[in-house]
KOLMIRO-191815 format. One line per field, with one value per residue (C-alpha): residue in three letters; x, y, z. Coordinates in Angstrom, 2 decimals. Example, Ala and Ser with C-alpha at 12.3 -4.5 7.8 and 13.67 -1.06 7.14 Angstrom:
// KOLMIRO-191815
residuo <- c(Ala  Ser) .
px <- c(12.30  13.67) .
py <- c(-4.50  -1.06) .
pz <- c(7.80  7.14) .
This chain:
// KOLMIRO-191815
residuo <- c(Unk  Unk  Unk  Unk  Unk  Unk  Unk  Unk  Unk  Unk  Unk  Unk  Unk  Unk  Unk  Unk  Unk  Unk  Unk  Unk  Unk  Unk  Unk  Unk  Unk  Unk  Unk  Unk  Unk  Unk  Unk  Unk  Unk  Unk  Unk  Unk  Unk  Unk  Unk  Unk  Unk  Unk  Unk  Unk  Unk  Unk  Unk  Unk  Unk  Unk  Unk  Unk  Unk  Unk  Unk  Unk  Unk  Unk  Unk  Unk  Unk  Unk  Unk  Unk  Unk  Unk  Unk  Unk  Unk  Unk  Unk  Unk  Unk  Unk  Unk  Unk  Unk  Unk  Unk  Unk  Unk  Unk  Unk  Unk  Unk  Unk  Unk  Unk  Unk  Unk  Unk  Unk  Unk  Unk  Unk  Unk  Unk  Unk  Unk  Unk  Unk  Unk  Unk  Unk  Unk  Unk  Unk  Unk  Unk  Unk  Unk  Unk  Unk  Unk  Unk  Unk  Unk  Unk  Unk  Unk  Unk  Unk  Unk  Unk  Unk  Unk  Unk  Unk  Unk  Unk  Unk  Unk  Unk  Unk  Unk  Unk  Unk  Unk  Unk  Unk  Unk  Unk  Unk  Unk  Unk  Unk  Unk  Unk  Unk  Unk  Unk  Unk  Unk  Unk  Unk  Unk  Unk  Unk  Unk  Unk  Unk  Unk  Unk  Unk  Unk  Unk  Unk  Unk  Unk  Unk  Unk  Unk  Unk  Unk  Unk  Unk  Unk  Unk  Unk  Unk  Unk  Unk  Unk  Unk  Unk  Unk  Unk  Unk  Unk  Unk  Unk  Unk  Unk  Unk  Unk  Unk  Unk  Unk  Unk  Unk  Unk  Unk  Unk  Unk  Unk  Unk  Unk  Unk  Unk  Unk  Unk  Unk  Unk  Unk  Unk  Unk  Unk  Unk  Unk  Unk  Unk  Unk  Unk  Unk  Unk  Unk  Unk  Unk  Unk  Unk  Unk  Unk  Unk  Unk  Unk  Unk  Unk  Unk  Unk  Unk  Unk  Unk  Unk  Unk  Unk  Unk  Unk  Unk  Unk  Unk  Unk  Unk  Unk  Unk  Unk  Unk  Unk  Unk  Unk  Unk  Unk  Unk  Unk  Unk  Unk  Unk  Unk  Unk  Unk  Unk  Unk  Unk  Unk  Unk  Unk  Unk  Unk  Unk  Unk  Unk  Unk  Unk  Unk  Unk  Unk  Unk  Unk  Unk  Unk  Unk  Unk  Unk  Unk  Unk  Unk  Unk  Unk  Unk  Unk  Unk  Unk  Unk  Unk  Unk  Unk  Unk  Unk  Unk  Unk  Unk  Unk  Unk  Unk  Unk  Unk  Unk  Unk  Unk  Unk  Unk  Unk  Unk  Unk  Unk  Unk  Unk  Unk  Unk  Unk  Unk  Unk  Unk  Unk  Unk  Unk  Unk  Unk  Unk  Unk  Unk  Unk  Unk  Unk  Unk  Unk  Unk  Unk  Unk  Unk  Unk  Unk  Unk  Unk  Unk  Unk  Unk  Unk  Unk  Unk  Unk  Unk  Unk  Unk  Unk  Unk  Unk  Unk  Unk  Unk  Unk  Unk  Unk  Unk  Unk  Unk  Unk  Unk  Unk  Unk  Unk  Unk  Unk  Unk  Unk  Unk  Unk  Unk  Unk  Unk  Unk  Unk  Unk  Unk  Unk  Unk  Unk  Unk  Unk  Unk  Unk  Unk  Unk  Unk  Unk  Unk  Unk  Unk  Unk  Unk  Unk  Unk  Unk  Unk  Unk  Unk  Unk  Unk  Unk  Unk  Unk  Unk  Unk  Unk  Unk  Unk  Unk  Unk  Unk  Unk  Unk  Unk  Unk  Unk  Unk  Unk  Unk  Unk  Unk  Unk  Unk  Unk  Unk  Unk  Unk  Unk  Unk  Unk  Unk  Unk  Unk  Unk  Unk  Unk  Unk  Unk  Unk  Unk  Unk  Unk  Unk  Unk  Unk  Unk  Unk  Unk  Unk  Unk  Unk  Unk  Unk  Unk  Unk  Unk  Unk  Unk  Unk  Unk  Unk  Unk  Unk  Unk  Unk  Unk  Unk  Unk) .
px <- c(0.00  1.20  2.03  -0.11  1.98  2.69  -1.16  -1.77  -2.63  -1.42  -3.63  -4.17  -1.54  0.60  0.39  -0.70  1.05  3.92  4.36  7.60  6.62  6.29  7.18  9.91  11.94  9.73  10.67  9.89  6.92  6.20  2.87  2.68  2.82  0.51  -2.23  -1.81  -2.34  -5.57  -6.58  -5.55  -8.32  -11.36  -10.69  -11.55  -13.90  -15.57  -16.72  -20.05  -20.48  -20.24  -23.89  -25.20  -27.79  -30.19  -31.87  -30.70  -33.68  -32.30  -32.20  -32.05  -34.93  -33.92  -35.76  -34.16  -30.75  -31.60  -32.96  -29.72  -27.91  -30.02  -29.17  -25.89  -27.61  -29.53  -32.83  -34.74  -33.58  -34.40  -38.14  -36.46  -34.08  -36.97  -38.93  -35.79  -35.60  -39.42  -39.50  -38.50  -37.00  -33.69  -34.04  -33.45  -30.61  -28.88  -29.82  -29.08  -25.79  -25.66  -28.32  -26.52  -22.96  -25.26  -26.44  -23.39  -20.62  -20.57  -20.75  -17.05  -14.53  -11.14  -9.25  -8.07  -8.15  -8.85  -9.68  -13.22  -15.71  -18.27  -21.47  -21.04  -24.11  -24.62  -25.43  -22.13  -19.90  -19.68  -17.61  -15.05  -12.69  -8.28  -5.70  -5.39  -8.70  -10.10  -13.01  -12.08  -15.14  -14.84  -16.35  -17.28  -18.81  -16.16  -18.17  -18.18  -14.86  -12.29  -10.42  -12.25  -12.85  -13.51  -16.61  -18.32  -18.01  -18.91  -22.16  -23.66  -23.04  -24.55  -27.62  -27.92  -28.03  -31.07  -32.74  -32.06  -33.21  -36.69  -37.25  -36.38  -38.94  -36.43  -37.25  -35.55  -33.48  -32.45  -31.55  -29.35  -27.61  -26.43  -25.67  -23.61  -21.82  -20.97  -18.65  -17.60  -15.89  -14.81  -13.16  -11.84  -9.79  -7.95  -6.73  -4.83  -3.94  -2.44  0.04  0.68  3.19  2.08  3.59  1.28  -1.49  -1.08  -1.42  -4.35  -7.68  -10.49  -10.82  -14.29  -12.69  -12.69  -16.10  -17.96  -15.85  -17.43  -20.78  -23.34  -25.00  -28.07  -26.34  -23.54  -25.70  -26.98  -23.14  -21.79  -24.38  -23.38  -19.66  -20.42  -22.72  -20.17  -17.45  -19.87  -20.43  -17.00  -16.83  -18.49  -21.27  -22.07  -21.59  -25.01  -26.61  -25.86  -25.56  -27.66  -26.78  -27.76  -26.67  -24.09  -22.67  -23.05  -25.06  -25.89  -29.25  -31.23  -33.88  -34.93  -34.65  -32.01  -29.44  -30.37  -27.81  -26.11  -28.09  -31.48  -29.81  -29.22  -26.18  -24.48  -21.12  -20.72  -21.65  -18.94  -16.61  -16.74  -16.49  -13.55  -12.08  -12.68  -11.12  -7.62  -7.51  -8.33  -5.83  -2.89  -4.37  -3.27  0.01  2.27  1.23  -2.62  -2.20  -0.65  -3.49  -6.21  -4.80  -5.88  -9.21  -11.30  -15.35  -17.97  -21.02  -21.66  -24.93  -25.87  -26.69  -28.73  -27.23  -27.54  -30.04  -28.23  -26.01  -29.13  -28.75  -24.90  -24.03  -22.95  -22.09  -21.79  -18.83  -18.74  -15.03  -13.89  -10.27  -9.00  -12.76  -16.00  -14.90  -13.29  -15.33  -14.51  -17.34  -15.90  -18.10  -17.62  -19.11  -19.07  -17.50  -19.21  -17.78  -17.65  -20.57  -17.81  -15.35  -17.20  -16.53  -13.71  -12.03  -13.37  -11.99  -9.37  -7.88  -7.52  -7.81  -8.00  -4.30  -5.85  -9.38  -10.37  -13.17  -12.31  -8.64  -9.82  -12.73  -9.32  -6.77  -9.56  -10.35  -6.89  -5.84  -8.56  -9.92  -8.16  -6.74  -9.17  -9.84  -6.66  -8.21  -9.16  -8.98  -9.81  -10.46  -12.55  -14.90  -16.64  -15.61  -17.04  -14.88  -15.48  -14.01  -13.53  -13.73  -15.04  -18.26  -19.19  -16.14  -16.70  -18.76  -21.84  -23.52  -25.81  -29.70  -30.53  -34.29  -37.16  -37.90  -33.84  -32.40  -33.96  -33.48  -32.15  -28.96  -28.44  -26.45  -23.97  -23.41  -23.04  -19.96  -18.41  -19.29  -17.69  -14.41  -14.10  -14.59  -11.84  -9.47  -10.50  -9.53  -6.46  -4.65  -5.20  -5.44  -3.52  -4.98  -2.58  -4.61  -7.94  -7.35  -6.47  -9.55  -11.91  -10.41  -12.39  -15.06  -18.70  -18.58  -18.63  -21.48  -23.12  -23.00  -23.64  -26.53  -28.15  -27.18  -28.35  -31.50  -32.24  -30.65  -32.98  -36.00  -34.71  -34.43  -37.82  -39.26  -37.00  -38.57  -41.51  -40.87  -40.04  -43.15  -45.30  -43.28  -43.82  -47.94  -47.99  -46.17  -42.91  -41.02  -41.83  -41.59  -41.53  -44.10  -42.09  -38.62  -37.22  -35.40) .
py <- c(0.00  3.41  5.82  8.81  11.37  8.78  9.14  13.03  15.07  18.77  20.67  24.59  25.97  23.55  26.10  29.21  32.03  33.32  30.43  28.17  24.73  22.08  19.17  16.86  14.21  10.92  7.95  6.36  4.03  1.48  1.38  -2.06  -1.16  1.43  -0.64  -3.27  -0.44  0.54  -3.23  -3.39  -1.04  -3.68  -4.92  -1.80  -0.54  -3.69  -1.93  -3.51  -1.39  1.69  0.93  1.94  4.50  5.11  7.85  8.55  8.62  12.10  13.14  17.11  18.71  19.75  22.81  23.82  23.55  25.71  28.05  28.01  29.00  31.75  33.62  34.93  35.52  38.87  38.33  39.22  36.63  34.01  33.24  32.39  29.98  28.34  28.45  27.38  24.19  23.38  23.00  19.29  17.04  17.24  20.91  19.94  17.64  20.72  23.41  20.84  20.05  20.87  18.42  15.60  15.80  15.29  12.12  10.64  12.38  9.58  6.66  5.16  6.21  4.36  7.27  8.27  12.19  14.18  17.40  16.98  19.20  18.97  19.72  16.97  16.27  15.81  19.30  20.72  19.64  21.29  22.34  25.59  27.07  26.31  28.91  27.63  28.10  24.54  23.07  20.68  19.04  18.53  20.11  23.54  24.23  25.00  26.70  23.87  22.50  21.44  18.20  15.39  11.53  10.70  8.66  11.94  13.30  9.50  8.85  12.35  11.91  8.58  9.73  12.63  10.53  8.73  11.76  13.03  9.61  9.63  13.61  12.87  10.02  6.99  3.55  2.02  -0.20  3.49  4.93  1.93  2.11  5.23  4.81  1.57  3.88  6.38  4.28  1.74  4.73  6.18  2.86  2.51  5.83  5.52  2.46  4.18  7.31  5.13  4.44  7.61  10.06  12.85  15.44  13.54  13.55  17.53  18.22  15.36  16.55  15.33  16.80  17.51  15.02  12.30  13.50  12.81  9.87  8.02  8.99  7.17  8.36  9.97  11.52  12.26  14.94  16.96  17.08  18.70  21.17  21.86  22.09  24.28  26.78  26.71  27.99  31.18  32.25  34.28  37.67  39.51  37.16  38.40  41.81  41.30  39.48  40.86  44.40  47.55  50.73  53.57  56.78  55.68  53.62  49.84  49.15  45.54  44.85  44.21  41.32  41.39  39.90  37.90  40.89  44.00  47.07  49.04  52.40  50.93  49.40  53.00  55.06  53.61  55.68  53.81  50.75  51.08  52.57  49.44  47.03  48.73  48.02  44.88  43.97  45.78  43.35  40.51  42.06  41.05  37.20  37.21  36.20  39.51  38.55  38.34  41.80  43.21  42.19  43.16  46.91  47.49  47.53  49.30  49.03  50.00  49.14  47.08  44.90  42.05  39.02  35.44  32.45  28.52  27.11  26.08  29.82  31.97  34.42  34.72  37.82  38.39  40.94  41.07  43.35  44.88  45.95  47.48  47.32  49.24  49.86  48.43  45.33  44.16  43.57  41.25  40.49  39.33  37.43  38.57  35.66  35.65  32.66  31.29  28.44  25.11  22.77  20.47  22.04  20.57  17.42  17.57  18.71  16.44  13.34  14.90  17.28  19.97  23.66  26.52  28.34  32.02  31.55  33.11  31.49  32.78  31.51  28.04  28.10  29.12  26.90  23.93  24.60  25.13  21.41  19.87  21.45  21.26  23.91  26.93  30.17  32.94  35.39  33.05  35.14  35.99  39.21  40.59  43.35  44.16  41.29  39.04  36.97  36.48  34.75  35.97  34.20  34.92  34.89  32.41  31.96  29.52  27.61  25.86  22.64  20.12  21.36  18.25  18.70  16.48  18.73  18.53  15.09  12.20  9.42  6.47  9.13  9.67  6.89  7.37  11.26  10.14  7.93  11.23  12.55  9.69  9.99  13.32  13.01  10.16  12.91  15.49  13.02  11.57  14.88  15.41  12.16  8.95  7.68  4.45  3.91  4.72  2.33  -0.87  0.13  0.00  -2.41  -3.98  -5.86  -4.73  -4.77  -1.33  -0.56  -2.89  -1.14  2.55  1.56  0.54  4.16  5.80  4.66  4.90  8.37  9.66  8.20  10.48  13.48  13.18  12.89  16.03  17.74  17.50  18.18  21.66  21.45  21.57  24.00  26.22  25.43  25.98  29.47  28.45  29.79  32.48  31.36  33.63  33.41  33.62  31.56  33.24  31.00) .
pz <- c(0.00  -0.83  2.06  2.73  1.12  -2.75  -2.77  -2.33  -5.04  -5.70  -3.41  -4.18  -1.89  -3.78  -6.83  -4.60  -6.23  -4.19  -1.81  -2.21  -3.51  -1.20  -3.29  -3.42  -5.02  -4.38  -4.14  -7.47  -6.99  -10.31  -12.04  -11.09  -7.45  -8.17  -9.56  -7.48  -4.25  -6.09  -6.22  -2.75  -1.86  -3.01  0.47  2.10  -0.02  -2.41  -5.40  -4.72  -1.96  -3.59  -4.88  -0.92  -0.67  2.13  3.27  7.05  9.46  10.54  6.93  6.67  5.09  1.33  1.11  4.57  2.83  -0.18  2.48  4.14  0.87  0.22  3.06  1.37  -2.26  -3.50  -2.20  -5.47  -7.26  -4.74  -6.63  -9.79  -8.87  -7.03  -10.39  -12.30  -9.64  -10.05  -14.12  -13.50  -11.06  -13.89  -12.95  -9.05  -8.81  -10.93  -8.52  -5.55  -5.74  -1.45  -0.64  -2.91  -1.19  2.49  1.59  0.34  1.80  4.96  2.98  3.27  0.34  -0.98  0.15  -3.14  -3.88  -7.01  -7.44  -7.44  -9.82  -6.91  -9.26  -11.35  -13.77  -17.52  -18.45  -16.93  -20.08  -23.48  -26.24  -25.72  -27.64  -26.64  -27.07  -30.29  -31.41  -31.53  -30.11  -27.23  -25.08  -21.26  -17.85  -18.17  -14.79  -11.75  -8.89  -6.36  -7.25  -4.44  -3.49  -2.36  -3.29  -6.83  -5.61  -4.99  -9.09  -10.35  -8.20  -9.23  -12.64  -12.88  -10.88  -13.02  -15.89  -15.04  -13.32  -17.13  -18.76  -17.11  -17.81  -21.39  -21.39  -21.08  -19.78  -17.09  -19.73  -21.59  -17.94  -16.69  -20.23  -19.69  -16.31  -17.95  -20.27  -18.13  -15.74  -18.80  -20.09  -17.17  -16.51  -19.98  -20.31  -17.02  -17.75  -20.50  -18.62  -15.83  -18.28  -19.57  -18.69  -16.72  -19.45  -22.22  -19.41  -18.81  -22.34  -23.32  -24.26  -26.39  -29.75  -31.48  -34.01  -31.23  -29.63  -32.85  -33.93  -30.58  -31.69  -33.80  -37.15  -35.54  -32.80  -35.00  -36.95  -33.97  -32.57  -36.05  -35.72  -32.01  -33.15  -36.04  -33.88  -31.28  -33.73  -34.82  -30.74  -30.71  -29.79  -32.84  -32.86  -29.44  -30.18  -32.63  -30.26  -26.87  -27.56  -29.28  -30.79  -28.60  -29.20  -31.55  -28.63  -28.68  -25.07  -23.42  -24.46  -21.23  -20.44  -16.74  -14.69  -16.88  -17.68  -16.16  -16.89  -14.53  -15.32  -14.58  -11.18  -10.30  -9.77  -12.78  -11.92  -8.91  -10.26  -13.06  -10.32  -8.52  -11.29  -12.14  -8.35  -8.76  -12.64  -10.77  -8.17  -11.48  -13.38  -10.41  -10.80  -14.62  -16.06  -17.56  -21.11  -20.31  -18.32  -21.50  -23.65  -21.61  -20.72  -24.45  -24.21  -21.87  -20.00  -22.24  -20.56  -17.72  -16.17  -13.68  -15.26  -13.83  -15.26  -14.22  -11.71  -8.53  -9.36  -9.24  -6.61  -6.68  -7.28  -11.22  -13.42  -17.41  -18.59  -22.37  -23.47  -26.77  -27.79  -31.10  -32.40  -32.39  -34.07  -31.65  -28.98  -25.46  -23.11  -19.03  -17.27  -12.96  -11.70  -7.41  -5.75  -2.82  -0.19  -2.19  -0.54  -0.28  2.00  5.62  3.99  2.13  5.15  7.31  5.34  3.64  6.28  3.66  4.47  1.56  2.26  1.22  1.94  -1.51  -3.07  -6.52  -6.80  -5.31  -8.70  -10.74  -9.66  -9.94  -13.02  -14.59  -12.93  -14.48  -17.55  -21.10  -22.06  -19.50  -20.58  -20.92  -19.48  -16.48  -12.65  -9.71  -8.01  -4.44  -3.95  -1.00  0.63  -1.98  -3.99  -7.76  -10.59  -14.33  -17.60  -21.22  -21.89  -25.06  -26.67  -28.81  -25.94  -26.41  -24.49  -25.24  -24.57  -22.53  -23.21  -24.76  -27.81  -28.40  -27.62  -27.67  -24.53  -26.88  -27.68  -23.83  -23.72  -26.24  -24.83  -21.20  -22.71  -23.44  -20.23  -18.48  -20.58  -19.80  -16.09  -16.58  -17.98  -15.01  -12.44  -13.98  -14.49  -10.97  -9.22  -9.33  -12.51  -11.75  -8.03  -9.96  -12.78  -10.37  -7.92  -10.95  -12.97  -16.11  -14.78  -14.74  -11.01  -10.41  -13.40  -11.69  -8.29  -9.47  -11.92  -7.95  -6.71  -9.17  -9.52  -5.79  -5.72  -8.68  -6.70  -3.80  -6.29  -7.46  -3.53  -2.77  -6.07  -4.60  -1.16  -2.85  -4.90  -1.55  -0.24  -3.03  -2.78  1.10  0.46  2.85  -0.06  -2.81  -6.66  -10.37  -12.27  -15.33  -15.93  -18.29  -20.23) .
């Protein structure tokens, strides 16, 4: 068995800027004795056993948790995330990422650390654009990321998938398939990263070349079309969309309560005033040649905007540069950084404390260790004693529109492979993908396991869904009349 400190993975303050790194010359441990400690783990943890769920008989109330999280949000926009969470029990587990980690954070773990996404589901991946300007498919969704066991990541994907199934109308043969081909592939792909170097590892992603070439003919049709739209959202495109012409001055066009601009908020100087505060301390979190780049361009307009379901509430703002002209336009998402609803967890069974305490570098430094190629102009900054993260908005990103009218349940299958293999890449880059690979070995043990999870957790999900229903009915809780999609 590996000691302690061969297993640990590189925690933030590991790559904390300004701190002197911690690491050392290990002692060279084989993959063989890698894989075999992973193996070694079956008789801690049998992979049948991961397949465990029961509700505890002191079970917290869910709609006392999302309660509890809306405490710290803006107030207003408390009804529509309620109505966001109510359009379908789907809807739920992705607004509920703090009730999942509850249930399952006691059952017993193999001890092996990643750096965990932490709102795993099948709507958090997508297509983006890399430095180099081509499309790459992975995780696009970082707000609850922070060490912790892989377990946590695999079980909500797989429940997600047949919460997803039965909203798209799947059978129960449909919903354990892609439960099946989530953790087949998940499987599959660390068995070859365990043997990869970690250099090849580090610079590994999957290609829109090998996302449709694992695809079928009637999938493969709706993901070229995905690819190809995802190549016209770049920053001109949302330019014509996202802006107007007012006054001979390009303006964010608003939609309340989705994107509401900083002059209607009131006191737009102070608003912009602020927003500028807060890109200076952003601008320190960016490499020399990012700084460079951005100083050319400069805050046109600025407003809040509402994205997600489980983000609704968090505070987030919509920023409209221009650099030589009009043509070229670059549009910052501010997006605020709230505790991870893993940390009481994470730190319980992993003993790890954030060094800085800054929510927005922990989203950063997540994302960049697990993420192909992440966003340049990926930071952090603070302002009023709320931390926030920046990244581009669009970019060449787009996601599958898990909905009925859009994709069909017999395809579900074949997408959450993908899902699974890029999970696989997430954990490997920052995991022991050696340890992984010999825990989950080949077998259909573990498929067999999850496909038992999952199903009981989505039967949980759609009791909490409407747990929130009736508190929606009874008036505990207030809920918009109008989603706004």
């Amino acid at each position: 068995m590996l000691r302690d400190q061969e297993r640990s993975m590189p925690f933030v303050d590991d790559l904390a800027p300004g701190k002197a790194s911690k690491y050392r010359l290990k002692e060279r441990i084989s993959l063989e004795e890698r894989l075999a400690a992973g193996k070694a783990l079956r008789q801690m943890v049998k992979r049948s056993a991961q397949g465990s769920y029961f509700a505890a008989e002191n079970r917290d109330d869910p709609v006392a948790i999302l309660e509890a999280q809306s405490a710290t949000r803006v107030p207003e926009l408390m009804p529509l995330r309620y109505a966001r969470m109510l359009a379908s029990p789907f809807a739920f587990l992705r607004g509920s990422a703090a009730v999942m980690i509850r249930d399952i954070a006691p059952a017993p773990t193999t001890g092996i650390t990643v750096q965990a996404c932490g709102d795993m589901h099948v709507s958090n991946f997508g297509v983006y654009a890399s430095a180099e300007r081509t499309l790459v498919f992975g995780i696009n969704d970082f707000d609850e990321t922070y060490p912790g066991p892989w377990e946590w990541d695999l079980k909500r994907l797989t429940a997600s998938a047949v919460v997803a199934g039965r909203y798209l109308g799947g059978d129960r043969d449909v919903c354990q398939e892609a439960v099946r081909a989530t953790v087949q592939a998940y499987q599959e792909h660390l068995q070859t990263y365990a043997g990869m170097s970690y250099l090849d590892l580090w610079y590994d992603t999957i290609t829109d070349a090998e996302m449709l070439a694992k695809l079928p003919k009637d999938f493969y049709q709706k993901a070229s079309r995905l690819l190809a739209k995802a190549r016209e959202r770049n920053n001109l495109q949302a330019l014509a969309s996202l802006t107007d012409l007012i006054n001979d001055q390009h303006r964010l066009i608003e939609s309340p309560p989705r994107v509401v601009r900083a002059d209607t908020l009131g006191d737009e100087a102070r608003i912009h005033q602020a927003i500028n505060q807060l890109l200076k301390g952003y601008f320190a979190s960016l490499s020399g040649d990012r700084r460079f780049l951005l100083s050319r361009y400069r805050i046109v307009d600025v407003a809040r905007q509402v994205v997600g379901v489980g983000s609704v509430g968090t505070r987030c703002w919509l920023a409209y540069l221009e650099g030589k002209d009009v043509n070229d336009p670059l549009f910052l998402q501010i997006k605020q950084a709230q505790p991870s609803v893993l940390t009481p967890y994470s730190e319980a069974i992993c003993g790890y404390r954030l060094p800085d305490n800054h929510q927005g570098h922990r989203v950063v430094i997540g994302q960049r260790l697990i993420q192909s190629s992440p966003d340049i102009f990926l930071g952090w900054g603070e302002l009023d004693g709320h931390h926030y993260y920046v990244r581009q908005l669009r970019d060449m990103k787009d996601s599958l529109k898990l909905e009925p009218d859009k994709l069909s349940a017999a395809a579900l299958p074949d997408y959450c492979s993908l899902c699974g293999w890029a999970l696989a890449l997430a954990h490997a880059k920052s995991g022991d993908a050696a340890m992984l690979a010999g825990y989950l070995g080949t077998s259909e043990a573990l498929s067999d396991a999850l496909v038992t999870f999952a199903e009981a957790y989505a039967d949980q999900t759609e009791q909490d869904y409407e747990t929130l229903s009736l508190a929606a009915k009874q008036g505990r809780i207030q809920v918009a009349d109008d989603l706004d999609p």
